[in-house]
MARBAZA-65867 format. One record per residue (C-alpha): x, y, z; chain. Coordinates in Angstrom, 3 decimals. Example, Ala and Ser with C-alpha at 12.3 -4.5 7.8 and 13.67 -1.06 7.14 Angstrom:
pt u=12.300, v=-4.500, w=7.800, mol=A
pt u=13.670, v=-1.060, w=7.140, mol=A
//
This chain:
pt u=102.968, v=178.673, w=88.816, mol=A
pt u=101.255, v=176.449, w=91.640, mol=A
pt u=102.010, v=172.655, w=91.983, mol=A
pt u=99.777, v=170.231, w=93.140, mol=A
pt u=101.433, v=170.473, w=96.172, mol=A
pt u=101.197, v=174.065, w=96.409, mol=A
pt u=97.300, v=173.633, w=95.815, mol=A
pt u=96.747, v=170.915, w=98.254, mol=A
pt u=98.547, v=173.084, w=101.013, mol=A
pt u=96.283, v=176.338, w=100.561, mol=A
pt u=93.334, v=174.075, w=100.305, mol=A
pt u=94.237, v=172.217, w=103.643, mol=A
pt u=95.143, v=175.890, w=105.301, mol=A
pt u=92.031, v=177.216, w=104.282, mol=A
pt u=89.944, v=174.226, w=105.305, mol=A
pt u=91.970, v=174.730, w=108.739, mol=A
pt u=90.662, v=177.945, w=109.124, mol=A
pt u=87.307, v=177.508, w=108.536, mol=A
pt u=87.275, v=174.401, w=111.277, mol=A
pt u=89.788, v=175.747, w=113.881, mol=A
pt u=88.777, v=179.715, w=113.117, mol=A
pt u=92.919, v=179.656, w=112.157, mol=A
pt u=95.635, v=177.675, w=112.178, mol=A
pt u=95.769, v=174.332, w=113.058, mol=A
pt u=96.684, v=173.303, w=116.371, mol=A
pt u=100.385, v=173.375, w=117.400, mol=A
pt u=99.972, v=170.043, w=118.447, mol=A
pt u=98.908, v=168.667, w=114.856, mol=A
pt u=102.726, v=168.916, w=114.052, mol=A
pt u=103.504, v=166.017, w=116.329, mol=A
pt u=100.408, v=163.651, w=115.446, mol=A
pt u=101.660, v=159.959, w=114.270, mol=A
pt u=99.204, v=161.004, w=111.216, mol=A
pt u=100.804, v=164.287, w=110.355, mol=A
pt u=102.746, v=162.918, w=106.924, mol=A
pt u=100.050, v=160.188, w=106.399, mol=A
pt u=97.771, v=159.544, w=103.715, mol=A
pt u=94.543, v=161.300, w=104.452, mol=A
pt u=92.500, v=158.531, w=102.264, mol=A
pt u=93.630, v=155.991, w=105.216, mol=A
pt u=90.990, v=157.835, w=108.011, mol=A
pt u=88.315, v=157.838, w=105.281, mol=A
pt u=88.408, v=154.445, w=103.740, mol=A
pt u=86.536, v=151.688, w=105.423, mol=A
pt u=88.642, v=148.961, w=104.528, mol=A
pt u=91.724, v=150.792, w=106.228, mol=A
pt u=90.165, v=151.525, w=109.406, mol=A
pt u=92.511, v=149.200, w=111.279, mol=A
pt u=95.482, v=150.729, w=109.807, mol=A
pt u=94.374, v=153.904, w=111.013, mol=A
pt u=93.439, v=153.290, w=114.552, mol=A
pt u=96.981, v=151.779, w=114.796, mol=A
pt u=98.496, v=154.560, w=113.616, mol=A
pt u=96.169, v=156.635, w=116.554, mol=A
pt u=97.528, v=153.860, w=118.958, mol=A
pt u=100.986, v=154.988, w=119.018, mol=A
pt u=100.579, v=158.549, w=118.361, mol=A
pt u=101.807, v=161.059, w=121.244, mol=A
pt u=99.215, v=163.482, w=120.711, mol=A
pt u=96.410, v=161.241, w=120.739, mol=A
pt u=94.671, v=162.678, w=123.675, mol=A
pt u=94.725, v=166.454, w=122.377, mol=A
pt u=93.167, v=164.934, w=119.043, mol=A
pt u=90.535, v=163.120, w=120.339, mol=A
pt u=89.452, v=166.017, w=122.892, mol=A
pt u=89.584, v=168.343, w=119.743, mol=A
pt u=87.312, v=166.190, w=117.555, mol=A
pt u=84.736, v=165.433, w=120.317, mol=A
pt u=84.532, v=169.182, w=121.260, mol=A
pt u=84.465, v=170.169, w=117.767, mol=A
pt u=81.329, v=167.995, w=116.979, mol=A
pt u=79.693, v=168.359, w=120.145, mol=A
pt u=80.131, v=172.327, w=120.223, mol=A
pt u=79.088, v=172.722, w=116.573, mol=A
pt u=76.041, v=171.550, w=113.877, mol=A
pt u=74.180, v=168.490, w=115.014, mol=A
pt u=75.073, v=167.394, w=111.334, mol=A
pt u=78.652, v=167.568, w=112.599, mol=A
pt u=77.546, v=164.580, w=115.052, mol=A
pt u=75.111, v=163.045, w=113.395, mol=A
pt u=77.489, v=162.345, w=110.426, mol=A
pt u=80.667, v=161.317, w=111.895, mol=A
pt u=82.938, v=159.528, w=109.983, mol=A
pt u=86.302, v=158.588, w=109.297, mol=A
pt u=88.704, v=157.349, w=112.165, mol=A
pt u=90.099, v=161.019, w=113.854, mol=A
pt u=91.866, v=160.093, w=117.761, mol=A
pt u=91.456, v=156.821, w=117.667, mol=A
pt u=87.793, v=156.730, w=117.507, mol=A
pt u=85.812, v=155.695, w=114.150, mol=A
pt u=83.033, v=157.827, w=113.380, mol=A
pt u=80.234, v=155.363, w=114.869, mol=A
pt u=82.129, v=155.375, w=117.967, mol=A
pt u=82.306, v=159.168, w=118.304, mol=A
pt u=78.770, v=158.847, w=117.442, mol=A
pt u=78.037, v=156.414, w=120.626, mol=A
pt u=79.778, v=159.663, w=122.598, mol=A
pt u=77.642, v=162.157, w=121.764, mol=A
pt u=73.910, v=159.921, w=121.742, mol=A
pt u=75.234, v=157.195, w=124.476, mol=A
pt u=72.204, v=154.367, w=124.575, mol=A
pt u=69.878, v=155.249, w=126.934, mol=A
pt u=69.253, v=152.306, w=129.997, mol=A
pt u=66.209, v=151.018, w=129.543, mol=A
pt u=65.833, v=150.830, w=133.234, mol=A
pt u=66.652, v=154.796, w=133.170, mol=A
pt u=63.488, v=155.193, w=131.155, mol=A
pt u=60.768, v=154.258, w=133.669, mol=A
//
């Protein structure tokens, strides 16, 4: 018989697979986040929390690379609906990546 636990874990391995194409990345193992409550990247009022958490985190270069490339490199929706706090970056940030604000002086 499957525990919750049990559940959760083939849920998360099968949501890996369908984002990474596999496992997740051997770096995920070493992320600050990698015991943490998921609920803390997805709340608003615990955005601060989380962006500490990215602060100190040793992988938090490999992260953030991954999450850009994944929302640049797939769906617009992926972009266009960014949210939660994933390397550091809150979902309107990652937003202000991908559709930077255009100069007005770069217009004419």
């Amino acid at each position: 018989m499957k525990t919750t636990d049990d559940a959760e874990h083939f849920g998360y391995r099968v949501l890996m697979k369908a984002l990474f194409g596999g496992e997740p990345p051997t770096w995920r193992n070493r992320a600050a986040c990698a015991d943490a409550d998921p609920d803390m990247f997805h709340t608003a009022g615990r955005t601060a929390a989380a962006k500490a958490m990215c602060a100190s985190c040793p992988v938090l270069a490999e992260c953030r690379d991954n999450q850009l490339s994944w929302e640049a490199n797939g769906p617009a929706r992926f972009r266009d609906n960014a949210f939660g706090v994933v390397g550091g970056l809150s979902g309107a940030e990652r937003r202000r990546i991908h559709y930077p604000a255009k100069n007005v002086k770069d217009v004419a």
